[in-house]
C-alpha positions in Angstrom: -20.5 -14.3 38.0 -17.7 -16.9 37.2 -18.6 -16.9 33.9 -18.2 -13.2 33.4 -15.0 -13.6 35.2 -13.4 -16.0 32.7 -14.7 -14.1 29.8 -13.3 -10.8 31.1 -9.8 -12.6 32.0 -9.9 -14.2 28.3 -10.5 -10.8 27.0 -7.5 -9.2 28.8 -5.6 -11.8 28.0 -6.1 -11.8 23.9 -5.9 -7.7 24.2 -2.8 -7.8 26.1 -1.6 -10.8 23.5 -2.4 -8.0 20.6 -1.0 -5.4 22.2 2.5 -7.4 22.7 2.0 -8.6 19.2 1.8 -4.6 18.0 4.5 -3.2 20.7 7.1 -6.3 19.4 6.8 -4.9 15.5 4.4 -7.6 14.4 2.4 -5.0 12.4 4.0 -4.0 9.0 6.2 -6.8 8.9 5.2 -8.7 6.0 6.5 -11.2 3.7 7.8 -9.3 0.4 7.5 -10.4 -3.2 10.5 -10.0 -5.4 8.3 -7.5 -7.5 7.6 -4.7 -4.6 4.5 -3.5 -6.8 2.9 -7.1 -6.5 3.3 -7.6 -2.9 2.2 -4.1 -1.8 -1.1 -4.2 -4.0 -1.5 -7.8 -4.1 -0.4 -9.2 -0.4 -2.7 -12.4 -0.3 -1.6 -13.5 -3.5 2.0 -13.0 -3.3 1.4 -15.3 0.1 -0.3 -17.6 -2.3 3.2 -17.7 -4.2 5.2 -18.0 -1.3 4.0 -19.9 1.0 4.9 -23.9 -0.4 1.7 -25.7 1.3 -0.9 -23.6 -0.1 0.7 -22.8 -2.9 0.7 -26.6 -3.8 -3.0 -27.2 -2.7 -4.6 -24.5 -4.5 -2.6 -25.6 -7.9 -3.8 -29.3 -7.3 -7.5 -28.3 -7.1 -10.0 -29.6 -9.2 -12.2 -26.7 -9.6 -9.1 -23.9 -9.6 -7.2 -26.1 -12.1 -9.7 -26.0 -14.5 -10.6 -22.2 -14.2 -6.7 -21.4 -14.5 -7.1 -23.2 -18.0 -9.9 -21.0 -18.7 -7.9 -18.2 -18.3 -5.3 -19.4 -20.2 -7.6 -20.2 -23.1 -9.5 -16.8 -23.0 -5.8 -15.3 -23.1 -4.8 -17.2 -26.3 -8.0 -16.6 -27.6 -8.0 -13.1 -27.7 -4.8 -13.0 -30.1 -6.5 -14.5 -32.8 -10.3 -13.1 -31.9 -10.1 -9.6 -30.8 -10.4 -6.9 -33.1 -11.1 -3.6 -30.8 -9.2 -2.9 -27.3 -12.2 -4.0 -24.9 -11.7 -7.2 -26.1 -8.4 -7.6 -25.3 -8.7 -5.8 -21.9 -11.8 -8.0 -20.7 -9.8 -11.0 -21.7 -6.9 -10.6 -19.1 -9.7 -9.5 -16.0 -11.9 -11.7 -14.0 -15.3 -11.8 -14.7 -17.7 -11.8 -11.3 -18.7 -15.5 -11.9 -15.0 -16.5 -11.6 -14.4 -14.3 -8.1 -17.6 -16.0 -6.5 -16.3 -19.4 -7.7 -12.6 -18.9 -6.1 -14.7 -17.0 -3.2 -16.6 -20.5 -2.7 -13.9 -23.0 -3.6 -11.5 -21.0 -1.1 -13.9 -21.2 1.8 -14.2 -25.2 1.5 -10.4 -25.4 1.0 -10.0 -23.3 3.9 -10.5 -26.3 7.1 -9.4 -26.1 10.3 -5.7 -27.4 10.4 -5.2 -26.9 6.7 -2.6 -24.9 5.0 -4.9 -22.2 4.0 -6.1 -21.3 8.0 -2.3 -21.4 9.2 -1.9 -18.6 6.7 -4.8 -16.8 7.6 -3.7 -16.7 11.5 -0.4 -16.8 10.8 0.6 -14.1 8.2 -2.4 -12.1 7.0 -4.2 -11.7 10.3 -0.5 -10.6 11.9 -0.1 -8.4 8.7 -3.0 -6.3 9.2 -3.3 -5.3 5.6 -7.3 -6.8 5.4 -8.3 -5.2 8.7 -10.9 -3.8 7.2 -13.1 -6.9 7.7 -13.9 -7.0 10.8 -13.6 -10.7 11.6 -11.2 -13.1 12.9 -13.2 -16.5 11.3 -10.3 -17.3 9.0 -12.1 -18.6 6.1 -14.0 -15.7 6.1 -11.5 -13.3 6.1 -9.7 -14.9 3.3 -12.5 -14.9 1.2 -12.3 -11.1 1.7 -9.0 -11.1 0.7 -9.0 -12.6 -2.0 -12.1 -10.7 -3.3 -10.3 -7.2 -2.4 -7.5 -8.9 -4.6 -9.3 -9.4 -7.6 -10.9 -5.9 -8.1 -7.8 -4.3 -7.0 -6.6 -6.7 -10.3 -9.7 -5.7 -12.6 -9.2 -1.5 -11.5 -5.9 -1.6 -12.8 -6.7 -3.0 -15.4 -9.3 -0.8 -16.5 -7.8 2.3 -15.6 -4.1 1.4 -17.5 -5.3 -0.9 -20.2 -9.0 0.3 -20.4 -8.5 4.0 -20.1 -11.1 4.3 -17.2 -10.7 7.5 -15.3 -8.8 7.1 -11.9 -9.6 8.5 -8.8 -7.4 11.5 -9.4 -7.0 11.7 -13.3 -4.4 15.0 -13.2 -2.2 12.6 -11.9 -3.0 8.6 -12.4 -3.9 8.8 -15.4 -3.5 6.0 -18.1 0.0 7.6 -20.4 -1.5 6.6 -23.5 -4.0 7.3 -26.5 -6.7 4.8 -25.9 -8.3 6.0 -29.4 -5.6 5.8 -31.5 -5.2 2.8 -33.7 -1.9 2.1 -32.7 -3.1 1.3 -29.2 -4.9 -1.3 -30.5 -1.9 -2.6 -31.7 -0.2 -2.3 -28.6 -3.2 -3.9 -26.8 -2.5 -6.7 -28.9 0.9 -7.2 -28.4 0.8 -7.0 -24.3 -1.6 -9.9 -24.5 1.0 -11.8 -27.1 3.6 -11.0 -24.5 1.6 -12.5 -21.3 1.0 -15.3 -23.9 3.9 -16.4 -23.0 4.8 -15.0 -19.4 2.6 -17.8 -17.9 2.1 -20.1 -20.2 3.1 -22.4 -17.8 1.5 -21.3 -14.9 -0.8 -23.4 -12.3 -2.5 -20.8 -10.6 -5.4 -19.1 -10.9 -4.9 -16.0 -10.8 -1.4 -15.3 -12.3 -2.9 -14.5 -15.8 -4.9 -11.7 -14.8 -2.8 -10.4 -12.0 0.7 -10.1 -14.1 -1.6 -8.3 -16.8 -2.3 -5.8 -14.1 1.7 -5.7 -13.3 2.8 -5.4 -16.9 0.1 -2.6 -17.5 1.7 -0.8 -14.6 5.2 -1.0 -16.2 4.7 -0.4 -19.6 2.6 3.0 -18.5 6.1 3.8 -16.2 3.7 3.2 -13.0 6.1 1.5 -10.8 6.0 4.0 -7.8 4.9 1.6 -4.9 9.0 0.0 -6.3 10.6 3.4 -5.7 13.3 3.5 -3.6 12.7 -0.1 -2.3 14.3 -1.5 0.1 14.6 1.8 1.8 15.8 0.2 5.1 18.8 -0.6 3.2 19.0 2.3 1.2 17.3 6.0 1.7 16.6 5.4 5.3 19.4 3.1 6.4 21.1 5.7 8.3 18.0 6.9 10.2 17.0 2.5 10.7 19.8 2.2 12.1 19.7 5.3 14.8 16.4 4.0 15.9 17.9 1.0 17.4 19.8 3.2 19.6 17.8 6.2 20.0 15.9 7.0 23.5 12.6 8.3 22.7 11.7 8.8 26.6 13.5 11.8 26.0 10.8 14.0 23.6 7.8 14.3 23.9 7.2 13.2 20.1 8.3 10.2 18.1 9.1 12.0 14.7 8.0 15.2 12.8 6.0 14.4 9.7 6.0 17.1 6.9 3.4 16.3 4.3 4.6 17.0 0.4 3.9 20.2 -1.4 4.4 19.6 -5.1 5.4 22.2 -7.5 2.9 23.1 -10.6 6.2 23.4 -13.0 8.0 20.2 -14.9 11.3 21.2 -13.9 10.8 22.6 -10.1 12.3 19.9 -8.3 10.8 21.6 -4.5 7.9 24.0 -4.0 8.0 27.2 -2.0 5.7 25.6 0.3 7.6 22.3 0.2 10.7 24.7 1.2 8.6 26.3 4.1 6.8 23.3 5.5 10.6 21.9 5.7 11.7 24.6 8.1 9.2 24.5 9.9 9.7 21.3 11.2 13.5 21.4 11.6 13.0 24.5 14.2 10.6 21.7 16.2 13.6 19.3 15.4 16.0 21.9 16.7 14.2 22.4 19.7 14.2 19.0 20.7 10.4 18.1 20.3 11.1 14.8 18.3 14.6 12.9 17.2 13.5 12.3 13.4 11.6 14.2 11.0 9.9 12.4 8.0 8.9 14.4 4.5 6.3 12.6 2.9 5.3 12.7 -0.7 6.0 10.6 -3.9 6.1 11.5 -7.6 2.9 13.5 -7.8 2.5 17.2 -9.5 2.6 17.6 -11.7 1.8 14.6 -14.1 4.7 12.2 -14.3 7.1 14.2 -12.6 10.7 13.4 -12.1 11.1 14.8 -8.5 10.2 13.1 -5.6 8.7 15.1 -2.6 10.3 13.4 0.1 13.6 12.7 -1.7 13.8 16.4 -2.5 12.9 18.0 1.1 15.7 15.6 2.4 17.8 17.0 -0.1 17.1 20.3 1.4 17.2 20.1 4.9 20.0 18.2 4.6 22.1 20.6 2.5 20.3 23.4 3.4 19.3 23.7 6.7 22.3 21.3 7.8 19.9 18.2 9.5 21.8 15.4 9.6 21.0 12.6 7.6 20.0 9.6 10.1 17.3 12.0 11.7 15.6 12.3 8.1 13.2 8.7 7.7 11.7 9.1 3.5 8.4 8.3 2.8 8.5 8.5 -1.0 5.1 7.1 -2.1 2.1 9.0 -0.3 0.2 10.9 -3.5 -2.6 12.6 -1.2 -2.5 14.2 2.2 -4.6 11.3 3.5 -1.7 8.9 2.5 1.2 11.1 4.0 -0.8 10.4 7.4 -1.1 6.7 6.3 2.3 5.8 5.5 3.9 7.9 8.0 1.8 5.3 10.4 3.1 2.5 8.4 6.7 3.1 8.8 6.7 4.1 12.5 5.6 0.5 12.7 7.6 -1.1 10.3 10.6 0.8 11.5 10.2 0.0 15.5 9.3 3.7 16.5 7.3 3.7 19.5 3.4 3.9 18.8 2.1 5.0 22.4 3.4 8.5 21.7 2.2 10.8 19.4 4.0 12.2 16.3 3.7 15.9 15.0 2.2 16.7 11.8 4.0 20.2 10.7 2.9 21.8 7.7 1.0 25.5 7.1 -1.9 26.9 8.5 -4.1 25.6 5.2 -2.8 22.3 5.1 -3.3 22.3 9.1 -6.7 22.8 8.8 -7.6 20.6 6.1 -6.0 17.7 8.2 -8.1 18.7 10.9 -11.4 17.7 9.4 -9.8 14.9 6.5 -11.5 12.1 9.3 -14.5 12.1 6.3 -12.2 12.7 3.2 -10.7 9.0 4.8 -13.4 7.6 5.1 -14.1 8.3 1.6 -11.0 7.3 -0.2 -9.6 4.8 2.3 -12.6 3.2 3.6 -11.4 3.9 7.9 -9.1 6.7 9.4 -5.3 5.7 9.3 -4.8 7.8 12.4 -5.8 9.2 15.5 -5.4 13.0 16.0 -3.9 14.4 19.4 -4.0 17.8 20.6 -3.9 21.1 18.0 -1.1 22.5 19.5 -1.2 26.0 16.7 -1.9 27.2 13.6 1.1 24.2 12.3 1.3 21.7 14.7 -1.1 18.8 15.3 -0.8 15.7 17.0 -1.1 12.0 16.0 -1.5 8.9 17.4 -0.8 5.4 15.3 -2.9 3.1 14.0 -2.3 -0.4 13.0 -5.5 -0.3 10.8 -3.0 1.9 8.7 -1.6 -1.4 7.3 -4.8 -1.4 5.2 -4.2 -2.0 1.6 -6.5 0.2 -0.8 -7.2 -2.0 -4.0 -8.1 1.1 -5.7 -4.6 3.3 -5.5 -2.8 0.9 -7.3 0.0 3.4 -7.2 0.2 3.9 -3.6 -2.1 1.1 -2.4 
């Protein structure tokens, strides 16, 4: 009986740790890379960067040394030897024999007391973005993260250097001719460029990862940048408010309004972008919750101009007269599983309260799509960034946060 005492007190005790750990604004606070598409898609290895300890121990390894001048090598290589684009592209991407021998040589390095486990319990468990993996032994979770890491690297990779289709080709797709000549060409001349972006690196994994980064660019991919640092800029005013805002007074924390993008080039906001927008400032207007966020990046159609989020602002604040620091952007979701997601993210990254429930307002269609999306998650995200509360009508439905939501999704390299 003792013993099932203690374990229940030690229980309580690490739940009610956590839970202090999530109310204080632990979750979404992370450690940012000066290149905002690097740290969002590639946390562990922007910690790698940072963080002076590891960074020095992983550069003074034997076995990492010597497979960073591998890389190096197959990279100089390629200039001289390739003579179609796969080559090229396969030089710059990890092959599986080199993840399982960082995966191995990670796990030794990774001791009690060393650099690499202070990380792991001090940053990337904290962070949430691996929560996926369901364990708390640190070597074994960053030996998950790094893996996640490096096919995050090799899908961007293929998809904007190889052509390979993304998840949602209308939109993600690669902006160039991967059968023209000139390609080739081009192919050729990002790899002469990397040549000599880290020529004099030390790490690993820096060849392959800025490969992934300069693919992004040159393709105009830079979306998970946009708008970056929005607490200083789009959503200062409304950062600020929070600090002084009493939620005990609604019964919801913010009004989220998933995107609706137009099918035309040059519509800047869809009817139903317009709609969706009013419906959520009447629930505004009536005092239901003190902010409303519009969610939705640069999506429809095809390398659009207009942001969803930045463009229902727009209206609702010249419009319908909302006053800017109750608006809070979220200018990067692409799907209406993300607008859920990242909403979730910045309620926690922004110190709204997370044991209310938001409101999702959008139209009757979009309503009930949202009400069965827990398998479409499950699908594309791997877990459920959310929990649902109560379907209050036909455009209302509750939500509940998450901090699972911090979960980085190697594979939307655009909004990961």
């Amino acid at each position: 009986m003792k013993k099932q005492l203690l374990t229940l007190t030690l229980l309580l005790g690490f739940c009610l740790s956590h839970a202090q750990s999530i109310k204080t604004g632990a979750v979404g606070q992370f450690i940012q890379a000066a290149d905002w598409v690097q740290g969002k898609n590639y946390y562990l290895l922007t910690l790698f960067e940072q963080d002076k300890a590891v960074n020095a121990g992983l550069k003074s390894d034997a076995i990492l040394a010597s497979l960073t001048q591998k890389k190096l090598n197959s990279l100089n290589s390629s200039v001289h030897d390739c003579k179609d684009g796969a080559c090229f592209v396969d030089a710059v991407k990890f092959t599986d024999d080199e993840i399982n021998i960082v995966s191995k040589e990670l796990a030794v390095l990774c001791k009690p007391g060393s650099a690499l486990e202070q990380l792991v319990k001090t940053k990337l468990i904290p962070s949430y973005t691996y929560s996926l993996y369901k364990t708390t032994a640190p070597a074994e979770l960053l030996v998950k993260a790094w893996e996640q890491d490096a096919a995050g690297i090799n899908y961007t990779i293929d998809v904007y250097a190889g052509g390979q289709k993304p998840n949602y080709p209308q939109i993600d797709s690669i902006g160039f001719n991967t059968k023209a000549r000139a390609y080739r060409i081009l192919l050729y001349d990002v790899n002469t460029t990397l040549v000599g972006d880290v020529k004099n690196t030390k790490l690993f994994f820096e060849p392959a990862m800025h490969a992934a980064l300069l693919y992004l660019q040159i393709n105009e991919r830079q979306d998970p940048a946009n708008y970056e640092p929005m607490a200083q800029t789009v959503n200062k005013a409304a950062v600020d408010h929070i600090k002084i805002t009493d939620f005990s007074k609604y019964p919801y924390t913010v009004i989220m309004i998933p995107g609706a993008g137009p099918d035309e080039p040059g519509t800047p906001l869809s009817a139903e972008g317009m709609l969706r927008c009013r419906l959520a400032v009447q629930d505004y207007h009536d005092g239901k919750a003190p902010y409303i966020m519009p969610s939705g990046g640069k999506v429809h159609p095809y390398k659009t101009k207009y942001c969803e989020a930045e463009e229902m602002k727009a209206y609702m604040i010249k419009v319908l007269h909302v006053p800017e620091y109750a608006i809070i952007m979220e200018p990067h979701a692409r799907h209406t599983t993300t607008n859920m997601r990242n909403a979730v993210r910045l309620m926690y990254k922004y110190g709204i309260p997370t044991a209310k429930p938001g409101l999702v307002v959008t139209d009757k269609s979009q309503t009930d799509a949202i009400l069965k999306m827990d398998s479409r998650c499950e699908k594309e995200l791997k877990y459920v960034p959310y929990k649902l509360g109560k379907h209050l009508s036909d455009t209302e439905v509750e939500y509940f946060a998450v901090p699972e939501a911090m979960q980085i999704n190697p594979y939307e390299p655009l909004d990961p």
